[in-house]
BALOGU-623164 format. One record per residue (C-alpha): residue in one letter; residue number from 0; x, y, z. Coordinates in pm, 1 decimal, m for minus. Layout:
N
+------+------+----------+----------+----------+
! resn ! resi !        X !        Y !        Z !
+------+------+----------+----------+----------+
!    a !  NUM !        X !        Y !        Z !
...
+------+------+----------+----------+----------+
! end
This chain:
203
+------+------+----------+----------+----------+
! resn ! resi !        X !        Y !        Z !
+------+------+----------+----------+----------+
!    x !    0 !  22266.3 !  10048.1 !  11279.2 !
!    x !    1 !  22331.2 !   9789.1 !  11073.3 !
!    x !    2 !  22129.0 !   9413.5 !  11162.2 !
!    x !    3 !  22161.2 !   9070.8 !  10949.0 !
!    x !    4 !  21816.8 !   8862.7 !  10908.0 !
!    x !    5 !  21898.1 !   8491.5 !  10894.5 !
!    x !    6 !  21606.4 !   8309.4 !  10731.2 !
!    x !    7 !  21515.7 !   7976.4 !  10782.7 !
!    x !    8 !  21828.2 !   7790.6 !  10765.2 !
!    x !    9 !  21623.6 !   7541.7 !  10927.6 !
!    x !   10 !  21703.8 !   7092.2 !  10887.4 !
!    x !   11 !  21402.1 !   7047.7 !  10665.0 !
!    x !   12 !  21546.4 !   7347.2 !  10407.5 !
!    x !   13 !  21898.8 !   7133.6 !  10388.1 !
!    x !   14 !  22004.8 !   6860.6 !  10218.4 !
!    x !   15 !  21790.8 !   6550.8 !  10363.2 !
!    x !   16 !  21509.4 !   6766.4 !  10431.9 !
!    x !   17 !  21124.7 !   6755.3 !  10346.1 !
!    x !   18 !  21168.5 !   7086.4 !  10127.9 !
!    x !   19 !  21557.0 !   7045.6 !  10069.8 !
!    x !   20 !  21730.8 !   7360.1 !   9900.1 !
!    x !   21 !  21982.3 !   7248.9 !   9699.4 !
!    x !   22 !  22306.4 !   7322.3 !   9825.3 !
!    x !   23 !  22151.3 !   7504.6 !  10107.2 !
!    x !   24 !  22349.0 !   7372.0 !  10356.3 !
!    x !   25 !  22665.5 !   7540.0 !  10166.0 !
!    x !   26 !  22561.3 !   7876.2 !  10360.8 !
!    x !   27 !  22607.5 !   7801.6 !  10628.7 !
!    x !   28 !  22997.9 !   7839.1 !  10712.8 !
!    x !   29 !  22929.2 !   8174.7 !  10482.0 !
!    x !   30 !  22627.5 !   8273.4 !  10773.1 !
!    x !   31 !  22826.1 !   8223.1 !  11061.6 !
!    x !   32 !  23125.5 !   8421.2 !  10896.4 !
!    x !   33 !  22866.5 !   8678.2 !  10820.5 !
!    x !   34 !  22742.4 !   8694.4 !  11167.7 !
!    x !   35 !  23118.7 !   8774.0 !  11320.3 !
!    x !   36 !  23119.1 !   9096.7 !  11099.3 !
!    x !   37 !  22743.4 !   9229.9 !  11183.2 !
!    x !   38 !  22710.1 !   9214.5 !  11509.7 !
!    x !   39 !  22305.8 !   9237.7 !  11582.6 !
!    x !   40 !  22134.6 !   8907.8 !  11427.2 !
!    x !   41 !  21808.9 !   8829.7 !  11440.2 !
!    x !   42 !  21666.5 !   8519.9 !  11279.3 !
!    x !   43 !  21337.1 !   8386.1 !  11104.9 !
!    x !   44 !  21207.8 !   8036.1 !  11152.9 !
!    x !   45 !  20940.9 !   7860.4 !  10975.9 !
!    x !   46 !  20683.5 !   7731.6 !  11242.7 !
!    x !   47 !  20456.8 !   7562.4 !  11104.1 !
!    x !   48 !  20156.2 !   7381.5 !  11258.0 !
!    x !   49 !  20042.5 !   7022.3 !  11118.7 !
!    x !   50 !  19719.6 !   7120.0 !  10948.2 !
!    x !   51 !  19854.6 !   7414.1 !  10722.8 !
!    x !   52 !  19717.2 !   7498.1 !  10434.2 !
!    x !   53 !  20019.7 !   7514.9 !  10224.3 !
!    x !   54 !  20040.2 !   7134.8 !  10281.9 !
!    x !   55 !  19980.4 !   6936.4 !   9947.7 !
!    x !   56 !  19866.7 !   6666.8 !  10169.8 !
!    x !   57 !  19565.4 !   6888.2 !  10349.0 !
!    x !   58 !  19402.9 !   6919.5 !   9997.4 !
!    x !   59 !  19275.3 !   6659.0 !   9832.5 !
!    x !   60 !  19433.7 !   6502.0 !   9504.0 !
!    x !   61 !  19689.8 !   6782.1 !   9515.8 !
!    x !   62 !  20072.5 !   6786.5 !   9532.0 !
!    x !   63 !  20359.6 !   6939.9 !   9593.1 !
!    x !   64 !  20385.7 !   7218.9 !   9324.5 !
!    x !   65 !  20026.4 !   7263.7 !   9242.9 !
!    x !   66 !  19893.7 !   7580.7 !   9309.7 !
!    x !   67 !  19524.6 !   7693.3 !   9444.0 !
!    x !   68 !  19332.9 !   7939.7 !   9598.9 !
!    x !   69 !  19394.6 !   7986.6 !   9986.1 !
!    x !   70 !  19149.1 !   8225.6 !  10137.6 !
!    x !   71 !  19176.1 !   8442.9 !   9844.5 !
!    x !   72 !  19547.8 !   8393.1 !   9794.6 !
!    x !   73 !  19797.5 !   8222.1 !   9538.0 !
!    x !   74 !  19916.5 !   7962.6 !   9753.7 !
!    x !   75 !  20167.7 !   7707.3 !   9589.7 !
!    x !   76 !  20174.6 !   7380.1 !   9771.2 !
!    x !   77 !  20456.1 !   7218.7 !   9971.3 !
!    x !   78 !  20523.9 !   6905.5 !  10090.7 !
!    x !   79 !  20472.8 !   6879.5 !  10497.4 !
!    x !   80 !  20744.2 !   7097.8 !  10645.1 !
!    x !   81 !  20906.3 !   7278.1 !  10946.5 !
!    x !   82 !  20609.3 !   7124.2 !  11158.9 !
!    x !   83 !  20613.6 !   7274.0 !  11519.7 !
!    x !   84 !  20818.8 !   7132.4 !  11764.9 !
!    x !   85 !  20965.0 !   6875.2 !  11518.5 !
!    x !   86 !  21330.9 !   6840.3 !  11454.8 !
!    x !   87 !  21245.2 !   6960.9 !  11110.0 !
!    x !   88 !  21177.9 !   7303.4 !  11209.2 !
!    x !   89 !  21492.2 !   7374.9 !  11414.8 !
!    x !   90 !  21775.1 !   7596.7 !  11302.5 !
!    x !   91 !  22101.2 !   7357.3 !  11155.5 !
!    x !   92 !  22302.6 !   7273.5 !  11488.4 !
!    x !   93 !  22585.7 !   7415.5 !  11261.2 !
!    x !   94 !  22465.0 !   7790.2 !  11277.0 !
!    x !   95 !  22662.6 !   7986.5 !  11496.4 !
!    x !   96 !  22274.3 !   8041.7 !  11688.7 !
!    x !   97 !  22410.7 !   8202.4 !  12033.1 !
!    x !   98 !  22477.2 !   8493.5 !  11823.6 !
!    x !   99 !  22115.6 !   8503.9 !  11748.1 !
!    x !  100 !  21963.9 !   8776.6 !  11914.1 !
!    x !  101 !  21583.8 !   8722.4 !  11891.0 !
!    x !  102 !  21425.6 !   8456.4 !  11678.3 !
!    x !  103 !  21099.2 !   8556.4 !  11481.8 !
!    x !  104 !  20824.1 !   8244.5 !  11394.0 !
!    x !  105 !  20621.8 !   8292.0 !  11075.4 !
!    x !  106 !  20353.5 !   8050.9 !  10872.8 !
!    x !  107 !  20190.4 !   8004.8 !  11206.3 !
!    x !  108 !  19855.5 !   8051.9 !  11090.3 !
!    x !  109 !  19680.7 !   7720.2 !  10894.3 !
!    x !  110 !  19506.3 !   8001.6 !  10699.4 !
!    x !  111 !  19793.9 !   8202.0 !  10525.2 !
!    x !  112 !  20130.5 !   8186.5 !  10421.4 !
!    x !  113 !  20427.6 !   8358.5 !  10514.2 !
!    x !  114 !  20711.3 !   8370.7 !  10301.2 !
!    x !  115 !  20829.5 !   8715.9 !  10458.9 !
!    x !  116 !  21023.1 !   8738.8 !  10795.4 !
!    x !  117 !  20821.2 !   9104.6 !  10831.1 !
!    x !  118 !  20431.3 !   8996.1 !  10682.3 !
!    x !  119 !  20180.9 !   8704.2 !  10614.2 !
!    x !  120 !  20165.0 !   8630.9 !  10275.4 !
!    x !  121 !  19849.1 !   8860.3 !  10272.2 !
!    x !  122 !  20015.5 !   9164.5 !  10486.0 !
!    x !  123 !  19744.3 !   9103.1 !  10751.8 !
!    x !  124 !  19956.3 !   9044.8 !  11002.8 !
!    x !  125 !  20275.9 !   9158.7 !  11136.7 !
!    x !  126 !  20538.2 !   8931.3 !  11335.1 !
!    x !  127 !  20692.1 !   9220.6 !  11536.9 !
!    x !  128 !  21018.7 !   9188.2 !  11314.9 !
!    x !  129 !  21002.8 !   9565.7 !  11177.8 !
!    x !  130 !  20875.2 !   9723.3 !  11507.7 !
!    x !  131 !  21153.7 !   9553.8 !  11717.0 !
!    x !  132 !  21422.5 !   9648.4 !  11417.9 !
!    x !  133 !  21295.1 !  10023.8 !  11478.5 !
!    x !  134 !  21280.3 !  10038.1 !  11816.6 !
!    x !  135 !  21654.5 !   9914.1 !  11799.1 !
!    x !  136 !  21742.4 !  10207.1 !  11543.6 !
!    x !  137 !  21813.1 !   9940.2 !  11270.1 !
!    x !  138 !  21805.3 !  10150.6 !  10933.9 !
!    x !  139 !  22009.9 !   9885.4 !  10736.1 !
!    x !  140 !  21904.6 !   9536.7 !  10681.0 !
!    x !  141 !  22133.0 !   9247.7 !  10494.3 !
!    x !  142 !  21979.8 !   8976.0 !  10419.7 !
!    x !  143 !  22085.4 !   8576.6 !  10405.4 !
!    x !  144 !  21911.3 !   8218.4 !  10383.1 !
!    x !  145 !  21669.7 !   8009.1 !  10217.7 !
!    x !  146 !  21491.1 !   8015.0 !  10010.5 !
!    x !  147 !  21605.7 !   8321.4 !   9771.2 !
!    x !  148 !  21313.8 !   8277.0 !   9516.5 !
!    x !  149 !  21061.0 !   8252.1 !   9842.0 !
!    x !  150 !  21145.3 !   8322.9 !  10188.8 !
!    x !  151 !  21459.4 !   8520.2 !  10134.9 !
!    x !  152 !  21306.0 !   8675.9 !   9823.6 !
!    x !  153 !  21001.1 !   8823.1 !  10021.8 !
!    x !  154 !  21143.2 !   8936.7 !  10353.7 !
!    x !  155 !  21391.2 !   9178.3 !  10134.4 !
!    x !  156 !  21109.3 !   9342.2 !   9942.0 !
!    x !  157 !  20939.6 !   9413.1 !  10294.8 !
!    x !  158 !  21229.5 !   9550.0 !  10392.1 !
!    x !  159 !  21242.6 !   9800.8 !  10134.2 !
!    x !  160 !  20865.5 !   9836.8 !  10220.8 !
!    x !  161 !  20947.8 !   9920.1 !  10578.2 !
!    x !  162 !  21190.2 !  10197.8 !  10459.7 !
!    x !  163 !  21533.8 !  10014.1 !  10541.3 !
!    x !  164 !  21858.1 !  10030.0 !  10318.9 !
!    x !  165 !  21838.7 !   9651.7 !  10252.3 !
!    x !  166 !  22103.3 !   9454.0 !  10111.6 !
!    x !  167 !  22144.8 !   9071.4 !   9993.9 !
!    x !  168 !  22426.3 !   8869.7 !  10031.2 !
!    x !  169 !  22436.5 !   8640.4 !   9712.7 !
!    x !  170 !  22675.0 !   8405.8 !   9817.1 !
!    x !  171 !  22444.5 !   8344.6 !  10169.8 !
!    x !  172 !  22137.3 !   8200.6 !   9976.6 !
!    x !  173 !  22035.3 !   7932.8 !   9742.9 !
!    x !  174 !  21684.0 !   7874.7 !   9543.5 !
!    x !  175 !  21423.6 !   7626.6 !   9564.7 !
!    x !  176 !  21418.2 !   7659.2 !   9184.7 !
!    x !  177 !  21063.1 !   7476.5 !   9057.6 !
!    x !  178 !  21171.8 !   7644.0 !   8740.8 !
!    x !  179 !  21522.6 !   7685.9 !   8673.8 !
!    x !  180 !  21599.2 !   8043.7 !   8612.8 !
!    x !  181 !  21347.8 !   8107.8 !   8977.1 !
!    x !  182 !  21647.3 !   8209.1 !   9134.8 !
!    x !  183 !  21796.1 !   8514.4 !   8843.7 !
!    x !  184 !  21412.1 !   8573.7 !   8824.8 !
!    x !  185 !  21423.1 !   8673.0 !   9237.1 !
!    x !  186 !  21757.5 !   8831.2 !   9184.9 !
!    x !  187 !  21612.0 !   9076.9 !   8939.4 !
!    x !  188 !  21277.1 !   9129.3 !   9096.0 !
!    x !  189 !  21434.6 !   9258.2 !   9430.3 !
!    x !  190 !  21705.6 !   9487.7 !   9201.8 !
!    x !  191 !  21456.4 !   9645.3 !   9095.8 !
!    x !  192 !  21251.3 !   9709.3 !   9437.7 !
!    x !  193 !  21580.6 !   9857.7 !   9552.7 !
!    x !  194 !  21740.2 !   9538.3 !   9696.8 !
!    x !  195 !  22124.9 !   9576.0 !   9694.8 !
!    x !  196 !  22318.2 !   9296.7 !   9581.4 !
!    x !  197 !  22664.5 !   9206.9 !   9757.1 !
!    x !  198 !  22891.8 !   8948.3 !   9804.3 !
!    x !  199 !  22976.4 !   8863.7 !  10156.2 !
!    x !  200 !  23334.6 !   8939.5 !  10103.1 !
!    x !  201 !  23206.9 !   9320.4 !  10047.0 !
!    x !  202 !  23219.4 !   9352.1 !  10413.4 !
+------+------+----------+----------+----------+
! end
């Protein structure tokens, strides 16, 4: 059983957003093609609440891009984004979302991170995504969205963690790219955890 993750092609990822991916909104006609051809979808969606400590502006005389220590973690800074309950944090109107069959929140703890649709940034925590994949008899996971150097990066390596066949659809992702080769870097990291590369015209 095959499933496709959709991660976080949420307004404040897009063009005009507080954390804009550039040219992330260009996935999206390329997601909703996707999503015709693999029939079970499930979706991630950063959640985040106000007070989070990946927020530059919760530490003092920091900014966006700076890095520090959050609760014994690497945490690099963001500007405030995908706030709960803000029209920030919903999925793009344009995303074909009735096909989505179960939506999975991450990042909802101030304390830790969570890049992966599977994991907190720490692995303390699960969000249910690989027990409800399993319980589904899911043993194939493709993978498209934003960010591929973060979000998209991180919930394919769990993947592979979790003992799926996972897959990434270059051509449904873009980077955040705070240094410009981030998104080959991510490309090559997950090749070489066992993270397929394809091109959405494959299926």
């Amino acid at each position: 059983m095959k499933v496709l993750i959709v991660v976080d092609v949420q307004y404040d990822f897009l063009p005009g957003g507080a954390l804009a991916v550039p040219e992330g909104d260009a996935i999206i006609p390329v997601v909703n093609e996707l999503m015709e051809k693999i029939d079970f979808v499930v979706a991630t969606q950063d959640w985040h609440p106000l007070d989070h400590g990946s927020f530059a502006d919760n530490h003092v005389d920091k900014r966006p891009g700076d890095v520090v220590d959050l609760n014994g973690l690497k945490q690099v800074l963001w500007p405030v984004h995908c706030v709960q309950n803000t029209h920030g944090a919903e999925l793009e109107n344009r995303l074909d979302s009735q096909r989505i069959r179960k939506i999975f929140t991450k990042g909802t703890d101030p304390g830790i991170d969570s890049y992966s649709g599977f994991y907190d940034n720490g692995h303390r925590k699960s969000t249910g995504l690989a027990e409800y994949l399993k319980e589904h008899g899911v043993d194939e996971v493709y993978v498209a969205g934003l960010a591929a150097d973060y979000c998209v990066k991180f919930t394919a390596l769990d993947a592979v963690k979790e003992n799926f066949k996972t897959w990434l659809f270059v051509d449904a992702t873009r980077a955040v790219n705070l240094k410009a080769d981030d998104f080959d870097k991510a490309i090559r990291e997950m090749q070489e955890k066992g993270v397929r590369m394809l091109k959405s015209a494959d299926i």
